[in-house]
DSSP file (Angstrom, degrees, kcal/mol; ACC not computed):
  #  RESIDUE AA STRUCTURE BP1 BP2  ACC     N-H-->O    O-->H-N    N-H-->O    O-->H-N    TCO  KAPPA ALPHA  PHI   PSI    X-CA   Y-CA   Z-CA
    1    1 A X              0   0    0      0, 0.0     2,-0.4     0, 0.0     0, 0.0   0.000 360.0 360.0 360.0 146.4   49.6  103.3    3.6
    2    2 A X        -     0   0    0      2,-0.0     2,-0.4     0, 0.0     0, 0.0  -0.967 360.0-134.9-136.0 156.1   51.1  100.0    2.9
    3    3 A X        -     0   0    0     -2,-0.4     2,-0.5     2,-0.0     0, 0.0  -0.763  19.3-164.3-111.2 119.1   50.9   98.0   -0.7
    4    4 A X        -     0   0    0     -2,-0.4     2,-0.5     2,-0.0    -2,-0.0  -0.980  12.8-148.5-112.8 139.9   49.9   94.0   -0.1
    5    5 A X        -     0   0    0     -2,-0.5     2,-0.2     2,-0.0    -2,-0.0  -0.991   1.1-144.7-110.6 127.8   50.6   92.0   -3.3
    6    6 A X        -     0   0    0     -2,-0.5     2,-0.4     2,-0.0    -2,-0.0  -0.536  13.0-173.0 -54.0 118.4   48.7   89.0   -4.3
    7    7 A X        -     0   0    0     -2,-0.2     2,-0.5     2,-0.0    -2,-0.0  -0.978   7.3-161.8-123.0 128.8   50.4   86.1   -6.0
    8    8 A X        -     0   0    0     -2,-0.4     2,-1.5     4,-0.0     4,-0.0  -0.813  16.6-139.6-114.8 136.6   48.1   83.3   -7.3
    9    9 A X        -     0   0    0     -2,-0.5     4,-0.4     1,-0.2    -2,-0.0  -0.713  19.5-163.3 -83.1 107.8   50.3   79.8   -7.9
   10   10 A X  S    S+     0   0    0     -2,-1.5     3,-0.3     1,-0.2     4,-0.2   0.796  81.3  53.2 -39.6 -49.9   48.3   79.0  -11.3
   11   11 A X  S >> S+     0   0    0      1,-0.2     3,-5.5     2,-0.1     4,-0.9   0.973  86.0  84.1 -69.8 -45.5   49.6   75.3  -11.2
   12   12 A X  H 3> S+     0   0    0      1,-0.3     4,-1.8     2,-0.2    -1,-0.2   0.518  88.4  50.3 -28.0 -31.3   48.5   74.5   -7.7
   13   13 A X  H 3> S+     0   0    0     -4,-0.4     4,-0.5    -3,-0.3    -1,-0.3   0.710 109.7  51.0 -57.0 -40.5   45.2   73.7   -8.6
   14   14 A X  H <> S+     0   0    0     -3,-5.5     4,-1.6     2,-0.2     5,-0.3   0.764 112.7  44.1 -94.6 -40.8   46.4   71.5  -11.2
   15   15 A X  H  X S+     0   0    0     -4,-0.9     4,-1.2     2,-0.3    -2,-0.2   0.772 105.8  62.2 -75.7 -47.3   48.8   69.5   -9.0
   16   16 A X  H  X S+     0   0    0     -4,-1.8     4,-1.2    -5,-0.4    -2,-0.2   0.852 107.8  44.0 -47.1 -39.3   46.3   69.4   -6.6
   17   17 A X  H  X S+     0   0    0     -4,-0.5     4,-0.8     2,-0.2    -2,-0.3   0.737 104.0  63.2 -45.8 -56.9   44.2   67.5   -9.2
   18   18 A X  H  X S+     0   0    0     -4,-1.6     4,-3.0     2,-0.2     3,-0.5   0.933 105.3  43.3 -48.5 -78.0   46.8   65.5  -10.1
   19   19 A X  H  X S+     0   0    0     -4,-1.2     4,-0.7     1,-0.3    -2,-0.2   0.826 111.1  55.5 -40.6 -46.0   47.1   63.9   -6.7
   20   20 A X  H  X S+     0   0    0     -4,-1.2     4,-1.2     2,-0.2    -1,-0.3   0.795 110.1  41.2 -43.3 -49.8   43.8   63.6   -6.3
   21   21 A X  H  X S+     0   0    0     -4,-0.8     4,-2.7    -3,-0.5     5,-0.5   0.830 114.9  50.1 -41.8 -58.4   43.1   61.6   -9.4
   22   22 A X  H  < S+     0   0    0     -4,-3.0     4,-0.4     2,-0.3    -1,-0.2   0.668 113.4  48.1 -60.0 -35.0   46.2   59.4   -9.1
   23   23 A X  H  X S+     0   0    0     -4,-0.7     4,-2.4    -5,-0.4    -1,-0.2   0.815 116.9  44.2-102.2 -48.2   45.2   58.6   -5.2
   24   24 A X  H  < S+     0   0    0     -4,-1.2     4,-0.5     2,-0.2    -2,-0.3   0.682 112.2  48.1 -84.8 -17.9   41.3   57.8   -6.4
   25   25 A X  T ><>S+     0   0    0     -4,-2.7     5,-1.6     2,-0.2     3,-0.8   0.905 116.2  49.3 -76.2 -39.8   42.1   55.5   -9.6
   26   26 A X  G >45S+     0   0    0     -5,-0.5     3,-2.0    -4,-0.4     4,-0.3   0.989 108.4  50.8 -57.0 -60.8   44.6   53.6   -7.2
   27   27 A X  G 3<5S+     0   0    0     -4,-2.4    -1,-0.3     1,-0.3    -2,-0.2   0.499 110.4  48.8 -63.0 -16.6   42.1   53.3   -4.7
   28   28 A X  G < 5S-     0   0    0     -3,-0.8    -1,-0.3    -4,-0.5    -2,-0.2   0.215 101.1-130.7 -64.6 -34.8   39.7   51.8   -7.4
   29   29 A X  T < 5 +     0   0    0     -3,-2.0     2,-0.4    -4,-0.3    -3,-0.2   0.994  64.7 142.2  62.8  49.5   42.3   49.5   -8.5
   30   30 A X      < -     0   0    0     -5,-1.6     2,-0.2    -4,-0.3    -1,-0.2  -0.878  47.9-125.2-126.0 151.8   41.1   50.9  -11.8
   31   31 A X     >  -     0   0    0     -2,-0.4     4,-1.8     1,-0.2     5,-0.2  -0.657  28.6-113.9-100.4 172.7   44.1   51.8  -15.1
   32   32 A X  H  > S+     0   0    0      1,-0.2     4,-5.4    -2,-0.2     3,-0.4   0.948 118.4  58.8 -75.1 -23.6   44.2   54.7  -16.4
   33   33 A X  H  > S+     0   0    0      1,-0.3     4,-4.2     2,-0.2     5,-0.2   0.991 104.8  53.9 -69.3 -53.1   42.8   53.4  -19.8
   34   34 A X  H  > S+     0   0    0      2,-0.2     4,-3.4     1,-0.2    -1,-0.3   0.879 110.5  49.2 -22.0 -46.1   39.7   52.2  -17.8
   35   35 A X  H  X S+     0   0    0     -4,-1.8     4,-3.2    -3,-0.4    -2,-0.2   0.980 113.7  44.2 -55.2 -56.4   39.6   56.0  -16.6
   36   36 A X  H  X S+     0   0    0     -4,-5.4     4,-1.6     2,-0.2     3,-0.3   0.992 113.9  48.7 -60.1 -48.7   39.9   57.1  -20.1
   37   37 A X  H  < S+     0   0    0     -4,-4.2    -2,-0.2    -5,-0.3    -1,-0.2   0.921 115.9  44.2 -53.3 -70.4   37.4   54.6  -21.1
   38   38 A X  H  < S+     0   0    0     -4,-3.4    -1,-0.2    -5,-0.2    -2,-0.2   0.838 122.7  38.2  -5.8 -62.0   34.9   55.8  -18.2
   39   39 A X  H  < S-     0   0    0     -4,-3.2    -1,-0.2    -3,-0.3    -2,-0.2   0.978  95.9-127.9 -81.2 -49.2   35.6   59.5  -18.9
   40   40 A X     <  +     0   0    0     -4,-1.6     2,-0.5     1,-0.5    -4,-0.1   0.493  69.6 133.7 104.6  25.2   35.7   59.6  -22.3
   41   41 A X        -     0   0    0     -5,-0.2    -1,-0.5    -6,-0.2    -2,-0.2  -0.949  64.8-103.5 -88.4 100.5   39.1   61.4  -21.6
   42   42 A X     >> -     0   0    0     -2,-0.5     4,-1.8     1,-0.2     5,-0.6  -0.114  17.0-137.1 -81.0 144.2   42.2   60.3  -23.7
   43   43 A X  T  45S+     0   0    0      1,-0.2     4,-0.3     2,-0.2    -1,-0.2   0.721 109.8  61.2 -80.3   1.1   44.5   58.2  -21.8
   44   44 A X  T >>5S+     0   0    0      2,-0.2     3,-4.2     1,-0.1     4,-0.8   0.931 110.2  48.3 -80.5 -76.2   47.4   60.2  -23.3
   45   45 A X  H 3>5S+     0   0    0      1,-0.3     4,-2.1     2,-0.2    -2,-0.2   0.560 106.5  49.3 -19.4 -39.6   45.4   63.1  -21.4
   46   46 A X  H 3X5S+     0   0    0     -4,-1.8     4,-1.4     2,-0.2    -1,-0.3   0.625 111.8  56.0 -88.0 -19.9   44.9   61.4  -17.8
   47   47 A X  H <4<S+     0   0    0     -3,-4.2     4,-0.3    -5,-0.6    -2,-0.2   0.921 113.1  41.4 -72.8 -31.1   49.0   60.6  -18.1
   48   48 A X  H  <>S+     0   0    0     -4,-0.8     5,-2.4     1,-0.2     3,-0.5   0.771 113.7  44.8-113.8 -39.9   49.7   64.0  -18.5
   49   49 A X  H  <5S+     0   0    0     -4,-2.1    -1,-0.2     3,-0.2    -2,-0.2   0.678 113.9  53.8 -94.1  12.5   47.4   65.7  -16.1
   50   50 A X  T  <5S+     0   0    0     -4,-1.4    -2,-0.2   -32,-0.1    -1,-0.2   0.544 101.9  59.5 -59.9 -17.1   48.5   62.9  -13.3
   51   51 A X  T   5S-     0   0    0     -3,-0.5    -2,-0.2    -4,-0.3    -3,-0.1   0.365 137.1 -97.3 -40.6 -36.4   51.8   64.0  -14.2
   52   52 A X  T   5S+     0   0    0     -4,-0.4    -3,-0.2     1,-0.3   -38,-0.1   0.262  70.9 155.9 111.5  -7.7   50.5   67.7  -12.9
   53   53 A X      < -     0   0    0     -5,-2.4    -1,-0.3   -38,-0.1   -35,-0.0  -0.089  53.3 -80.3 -68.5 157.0   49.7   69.0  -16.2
   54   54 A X        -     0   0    0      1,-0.1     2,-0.4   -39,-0.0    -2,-0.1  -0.047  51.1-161.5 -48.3 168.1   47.1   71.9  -17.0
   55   55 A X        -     0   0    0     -3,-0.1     2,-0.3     4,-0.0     3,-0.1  -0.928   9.9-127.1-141.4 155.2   43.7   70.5  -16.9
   56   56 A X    >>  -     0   0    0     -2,-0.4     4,-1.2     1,-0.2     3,-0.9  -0.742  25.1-116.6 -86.8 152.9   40.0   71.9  -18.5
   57   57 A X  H >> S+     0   0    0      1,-0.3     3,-1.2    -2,-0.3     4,-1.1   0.987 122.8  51.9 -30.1 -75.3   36.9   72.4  -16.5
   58   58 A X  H 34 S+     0   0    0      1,-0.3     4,-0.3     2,-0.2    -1,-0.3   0.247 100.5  48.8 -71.4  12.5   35.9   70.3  -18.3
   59   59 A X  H <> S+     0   0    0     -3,-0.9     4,-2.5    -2,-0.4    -1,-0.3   0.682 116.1  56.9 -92.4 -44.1   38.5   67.2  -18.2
   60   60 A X  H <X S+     0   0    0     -4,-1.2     4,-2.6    -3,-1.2    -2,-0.2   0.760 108.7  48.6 -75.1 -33.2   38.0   67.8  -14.4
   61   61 A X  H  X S+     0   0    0     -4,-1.1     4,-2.8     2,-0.2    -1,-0.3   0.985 106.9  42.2 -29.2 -96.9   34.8   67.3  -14.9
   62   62 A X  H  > S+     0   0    0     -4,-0.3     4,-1.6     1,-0.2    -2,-0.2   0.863 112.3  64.3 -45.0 -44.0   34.2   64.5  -16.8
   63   63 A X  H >X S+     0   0    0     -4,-2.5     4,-2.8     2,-0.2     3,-0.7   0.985 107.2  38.8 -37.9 -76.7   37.0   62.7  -14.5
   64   64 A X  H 3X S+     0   0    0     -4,-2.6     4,-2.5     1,-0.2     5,-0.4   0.875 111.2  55.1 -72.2 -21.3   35.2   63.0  -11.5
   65   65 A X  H 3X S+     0   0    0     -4,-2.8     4,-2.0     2,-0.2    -1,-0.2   0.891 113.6  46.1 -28.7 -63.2   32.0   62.2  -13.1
   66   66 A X  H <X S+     0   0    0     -4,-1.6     4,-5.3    -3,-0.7     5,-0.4   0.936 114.9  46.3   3.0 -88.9   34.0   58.9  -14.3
   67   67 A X  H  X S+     0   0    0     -4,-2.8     4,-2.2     1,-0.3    -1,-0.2   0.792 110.6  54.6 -60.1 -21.1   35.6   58.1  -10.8
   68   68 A X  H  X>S+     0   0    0     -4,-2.5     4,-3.6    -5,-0.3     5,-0.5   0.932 109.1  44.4 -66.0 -63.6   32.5   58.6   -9.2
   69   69 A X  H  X5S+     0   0    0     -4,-2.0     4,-2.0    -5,-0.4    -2,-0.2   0.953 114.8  49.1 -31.9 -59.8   30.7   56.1  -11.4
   70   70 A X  H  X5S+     0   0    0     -4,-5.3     4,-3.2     1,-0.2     5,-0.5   0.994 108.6  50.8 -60.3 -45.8   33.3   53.8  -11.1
   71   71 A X  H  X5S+     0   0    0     -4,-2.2     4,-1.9    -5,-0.4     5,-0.2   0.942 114.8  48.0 -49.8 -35.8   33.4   54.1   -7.3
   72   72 A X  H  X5S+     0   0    0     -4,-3.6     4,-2.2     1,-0.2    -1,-0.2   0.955 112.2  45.5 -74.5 -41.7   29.5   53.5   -7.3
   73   73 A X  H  X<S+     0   0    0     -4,-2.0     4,-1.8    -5,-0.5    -1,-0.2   0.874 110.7  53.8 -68.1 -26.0   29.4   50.5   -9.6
   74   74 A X  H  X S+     0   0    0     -4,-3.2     4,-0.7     2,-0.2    -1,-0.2   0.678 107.3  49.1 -97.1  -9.6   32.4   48.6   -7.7
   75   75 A X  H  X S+     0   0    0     -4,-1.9     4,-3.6    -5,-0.5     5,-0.3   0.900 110.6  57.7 -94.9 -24.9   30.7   48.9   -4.2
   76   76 A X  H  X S+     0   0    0     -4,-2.2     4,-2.0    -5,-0.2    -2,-0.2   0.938 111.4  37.7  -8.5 -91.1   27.6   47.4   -6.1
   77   77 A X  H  X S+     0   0    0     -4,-1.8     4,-0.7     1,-0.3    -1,-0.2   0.547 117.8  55.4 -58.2 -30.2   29.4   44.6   -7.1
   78   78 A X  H  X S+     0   0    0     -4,-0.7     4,-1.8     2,-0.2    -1,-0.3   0.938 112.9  36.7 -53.9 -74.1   31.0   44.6   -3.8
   79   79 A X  H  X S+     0   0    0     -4,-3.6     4,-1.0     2,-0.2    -2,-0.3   0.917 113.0  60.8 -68.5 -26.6   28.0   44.5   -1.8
   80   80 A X  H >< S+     0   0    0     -4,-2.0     3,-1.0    -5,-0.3    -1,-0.2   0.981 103.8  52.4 -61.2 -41.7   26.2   42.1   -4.4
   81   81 A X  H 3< S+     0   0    0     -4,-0.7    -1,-0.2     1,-0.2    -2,-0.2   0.954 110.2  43.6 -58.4 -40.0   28.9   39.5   -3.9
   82   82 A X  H 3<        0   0    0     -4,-1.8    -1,-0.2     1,-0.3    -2,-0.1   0.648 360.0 360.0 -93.8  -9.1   28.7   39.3    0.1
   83   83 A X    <<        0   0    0     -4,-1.0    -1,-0.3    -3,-1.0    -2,-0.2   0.434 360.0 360.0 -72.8 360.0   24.9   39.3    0.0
């Protein structure tokens, strides 16, 4: 009989996140205070979990809501301008 141990990296998730965030506000051309404004997210908050820091459901949440919104409103404004 043989024993496997499980190790779960607890941050990874969170660093994962991070990266994500950081990659899609850039890509947005957007600041983080925009983000915070957007999210309703404190910009102290977006510093710290782009950083890597722990996150809530519910900051992760409201974030991608946020970056989704923005992404929808600026290819709107995108596509109105070239019409």
């Amino acid at each position: 009989m043989s024993t496997i141990i499980i190790t779960v990296d607890s941050v990874e998730p969170d660093r994962l996140f991070a990266s994500t965030v950081r990659a899609m506000r850039r890509s947005l051309d957007v600041t983080r205070t925009q983000l915070a404004r957007a999210s309703g997210v404190p910009r102290r908050s977006i510093a710290a979990i782009e950083a890597g820091g722990a996150t809530t459901r519910a900051e992760r949440h409201d974030i991608a809501i946020a970056v989704s919104w923005l992404s929808a409103n600026r290819a709107a404004k995108g596509l109105a301008k070239t019409d």
